[in-house]
C-alpha positions in Angstrom: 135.5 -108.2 307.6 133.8 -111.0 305.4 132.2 -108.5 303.2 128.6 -109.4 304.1 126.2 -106.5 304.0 125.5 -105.7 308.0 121.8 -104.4 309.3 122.9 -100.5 308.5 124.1 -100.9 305.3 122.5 -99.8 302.3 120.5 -102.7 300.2 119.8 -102.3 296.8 118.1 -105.0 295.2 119.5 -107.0 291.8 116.7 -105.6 289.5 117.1 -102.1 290.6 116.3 -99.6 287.8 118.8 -96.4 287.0 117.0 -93.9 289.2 116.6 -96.2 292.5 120.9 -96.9 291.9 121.2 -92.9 292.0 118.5 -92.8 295.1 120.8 -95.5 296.5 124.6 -93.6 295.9 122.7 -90.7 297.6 121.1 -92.1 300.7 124.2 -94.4 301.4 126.1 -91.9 303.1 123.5 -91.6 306.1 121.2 -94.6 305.4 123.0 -96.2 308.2 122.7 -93.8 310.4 119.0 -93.4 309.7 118.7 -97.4 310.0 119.9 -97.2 313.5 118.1 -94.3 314.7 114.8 -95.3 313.0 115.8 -98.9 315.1 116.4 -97.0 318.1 113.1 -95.2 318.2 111.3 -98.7 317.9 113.1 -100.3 320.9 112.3 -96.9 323.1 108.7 -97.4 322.4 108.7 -101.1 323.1 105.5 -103.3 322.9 103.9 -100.2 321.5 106.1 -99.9 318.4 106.1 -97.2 315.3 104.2 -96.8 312.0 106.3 -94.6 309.2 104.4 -91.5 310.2 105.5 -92.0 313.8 109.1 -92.3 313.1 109.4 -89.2 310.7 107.3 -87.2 313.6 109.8 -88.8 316.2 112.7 -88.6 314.8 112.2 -85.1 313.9 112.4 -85.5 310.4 109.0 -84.2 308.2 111.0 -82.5 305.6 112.9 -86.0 304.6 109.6 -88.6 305.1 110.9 -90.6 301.9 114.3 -90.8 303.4 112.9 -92.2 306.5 110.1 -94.3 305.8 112.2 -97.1 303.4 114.1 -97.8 306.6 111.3 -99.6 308.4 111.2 -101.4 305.6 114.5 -102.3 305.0 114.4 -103.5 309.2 112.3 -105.1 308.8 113.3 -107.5 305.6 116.4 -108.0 307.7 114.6 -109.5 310.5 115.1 -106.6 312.9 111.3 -105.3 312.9 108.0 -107.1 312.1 105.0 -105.8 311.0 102.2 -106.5 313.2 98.9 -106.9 312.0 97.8 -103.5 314.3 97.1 -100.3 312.1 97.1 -96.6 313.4 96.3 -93.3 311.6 98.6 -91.1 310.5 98.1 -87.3 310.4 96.4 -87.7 307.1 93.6 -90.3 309.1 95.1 -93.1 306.5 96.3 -96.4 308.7 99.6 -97.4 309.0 101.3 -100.9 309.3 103.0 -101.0 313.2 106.7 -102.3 312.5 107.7 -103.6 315.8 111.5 -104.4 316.7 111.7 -108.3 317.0 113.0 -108.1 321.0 109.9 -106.9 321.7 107.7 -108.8 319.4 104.6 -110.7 321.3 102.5 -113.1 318.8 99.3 -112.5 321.0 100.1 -108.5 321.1 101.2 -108.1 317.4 99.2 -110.5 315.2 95.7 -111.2 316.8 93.3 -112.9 314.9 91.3 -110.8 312.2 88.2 -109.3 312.9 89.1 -109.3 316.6 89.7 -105.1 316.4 93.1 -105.3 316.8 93.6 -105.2 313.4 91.7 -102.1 313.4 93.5 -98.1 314.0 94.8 -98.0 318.1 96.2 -95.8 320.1 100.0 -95.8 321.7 99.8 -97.9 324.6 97.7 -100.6 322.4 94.1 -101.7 322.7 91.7 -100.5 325.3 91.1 -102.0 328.2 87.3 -103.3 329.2 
């Protein structure tokens, strides 16, 4: 073991103030496990990836959203997801940011050009077809 931190452990970053420590000492126990399911949802849905919303829905887990949700971030600062540049709506109607894992990442698919409606709320499955 070289004591590096691996993708599923829990991050903290150097400026973290008292209550994110204590968030962090609380979440570490099952971040990890969250990390990888979160990751596993992603690779199941592919090209098609998952906003925040989809991944609390998918995994199952509503009651714990602000558990779930700093995963895909975490992912993707350690190069596991990207954010694409495709946005769909949550159950609120607000759009999300897609995160998709990098083994399916497509630069055409995931970061089209501005103002070419991609960037713009789509459904699973991606943009229409016409």
């Amino acid at each position: 073991m070289t004591g590096q931190p691996t993708l599923f452990d829990a991050p903290v970053h150097r400026d973290a103030t008292d209550t994110e420590l204590e968030a962090a000492a609380r979440i570490a126990p099952v971040a990890g496990d969250l990390r990888r399911r979160v990751r596993g949802l992603a690779l199941e849905r592919g090209v098609d990836g998952v906003t925040g919303w989809e991944t609390v829905v998918g995994l199952g887990l509503e009651r714990h959203e602000t558990s779930v949700r700093p995963r895909l971030t975490e992912l993707a600062k350690d190069g596991a997801f990207r954010k694409s540049r495709i946005r769909r709506p949550n159950a609120h109607g607000n759009r999300e940011v897609v995160y998709i894992a990098v083994e399916y990442w497509s630069e055409e698919l995931h970061n089209p050009a501005r103002g070419d409606g991609r960037d713009q709320p789509q459904p699973i499955g991606g943009p229409a077809k016409g």
